[in-house]
C-alpha positions as CSV (number, residue, x, y, z in Angstrom):
1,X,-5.0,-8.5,18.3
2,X,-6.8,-8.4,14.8
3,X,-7.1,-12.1,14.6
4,X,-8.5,-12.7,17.9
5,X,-10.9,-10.2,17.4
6,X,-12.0,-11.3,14.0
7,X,-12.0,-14.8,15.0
8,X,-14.1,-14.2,18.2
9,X,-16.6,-11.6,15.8
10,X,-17.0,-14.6,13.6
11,X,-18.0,-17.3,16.2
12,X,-20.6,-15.0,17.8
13,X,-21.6,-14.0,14.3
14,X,-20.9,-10.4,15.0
15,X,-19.7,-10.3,11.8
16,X,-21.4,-12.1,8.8
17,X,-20.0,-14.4,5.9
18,X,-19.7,-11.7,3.7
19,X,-18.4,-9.3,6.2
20,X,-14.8,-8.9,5.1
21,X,-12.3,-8.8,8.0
22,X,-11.5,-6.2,10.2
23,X,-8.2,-4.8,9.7
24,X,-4.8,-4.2,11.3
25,X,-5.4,-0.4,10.7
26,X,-9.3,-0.3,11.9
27,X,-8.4,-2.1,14.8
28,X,-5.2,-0.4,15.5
29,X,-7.4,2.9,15.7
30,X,-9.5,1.8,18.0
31,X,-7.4,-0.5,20.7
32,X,-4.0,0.1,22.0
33,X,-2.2,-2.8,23.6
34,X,0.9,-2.7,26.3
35,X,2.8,-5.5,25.9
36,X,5.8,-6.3,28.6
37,X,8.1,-9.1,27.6
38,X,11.9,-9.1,29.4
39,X,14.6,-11.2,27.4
40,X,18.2,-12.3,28.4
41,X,19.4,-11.5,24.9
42,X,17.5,-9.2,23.1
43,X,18.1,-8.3,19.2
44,X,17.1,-4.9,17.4
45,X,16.4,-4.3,14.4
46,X,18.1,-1.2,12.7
47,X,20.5,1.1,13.7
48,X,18.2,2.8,15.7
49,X,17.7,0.1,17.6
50,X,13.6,1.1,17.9
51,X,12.4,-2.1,17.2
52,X,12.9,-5.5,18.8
53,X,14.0,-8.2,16.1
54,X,13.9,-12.0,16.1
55,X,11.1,-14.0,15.1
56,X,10.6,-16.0,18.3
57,X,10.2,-13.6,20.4
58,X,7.6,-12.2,17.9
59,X,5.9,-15.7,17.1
60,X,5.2,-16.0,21.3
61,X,3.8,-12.1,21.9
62,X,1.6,-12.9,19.0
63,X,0.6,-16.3,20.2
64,X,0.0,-15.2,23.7
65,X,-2.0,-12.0,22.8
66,X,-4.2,-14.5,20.5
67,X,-5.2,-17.0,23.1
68,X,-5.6,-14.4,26.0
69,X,-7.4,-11.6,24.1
70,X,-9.2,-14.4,22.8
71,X,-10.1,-15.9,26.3
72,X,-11.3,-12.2,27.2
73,X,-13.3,-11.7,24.6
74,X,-15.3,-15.5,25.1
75,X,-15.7,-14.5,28.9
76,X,-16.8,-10.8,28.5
77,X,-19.2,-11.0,25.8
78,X,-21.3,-7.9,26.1
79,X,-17.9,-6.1,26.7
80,X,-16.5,-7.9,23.3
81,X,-19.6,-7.4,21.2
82,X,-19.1,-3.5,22.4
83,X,-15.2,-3.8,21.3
84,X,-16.4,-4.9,18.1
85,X,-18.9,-2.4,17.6
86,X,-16.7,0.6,17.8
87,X,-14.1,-1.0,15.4
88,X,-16.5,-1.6,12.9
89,X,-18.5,1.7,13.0
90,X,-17.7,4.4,10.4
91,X,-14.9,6.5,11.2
92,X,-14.9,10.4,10.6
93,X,-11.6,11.1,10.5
């Protein structure tokens, strides 16, 4: 999610050249994502088993989210430049 948002806040110059990047974390507070994704053969990783392991199946979801969230963004601008706002306004936590 973090790079299509920073790469769509940098074409519409929502933020600057000198604006550093928004983060994983900033953006992490302010979005939340559900993201489905059925395999035939999944792998975990840990004991646990919390968290789905292998790379491919991580290299796609991040991929996909990237060109779709990206898409979004380009054809909801006012909706996007909103988005953006929030993430980038101060937090008071």
């Amino acid at each position: 999610m973090t790079a299509a948002i920073n790469a769509h806040a940098r074409r519409r110059q929502l933020l600057t050249a000198t604006d550093p990047d928004l983060t994983a974390e900033r953006v992490g507070r302010t979005l939340t994502a559900v993201v489905s994704v059925k395999l035939d053969s999944p792998q975990y990783e840990g004991a646990t088993r919390g968290r789905l392991g292998g790379a491919t199946v991580k290299e796609c979801v991040e991929q996909t989210v990237r060109e779709y969230l990206g898409t979004w963004l380009d054809q909801n601008p006012g909706q996007a430049a909103a988005i953006i706002g929030r993430i980038k306004a101060p937090s008071w936590d």
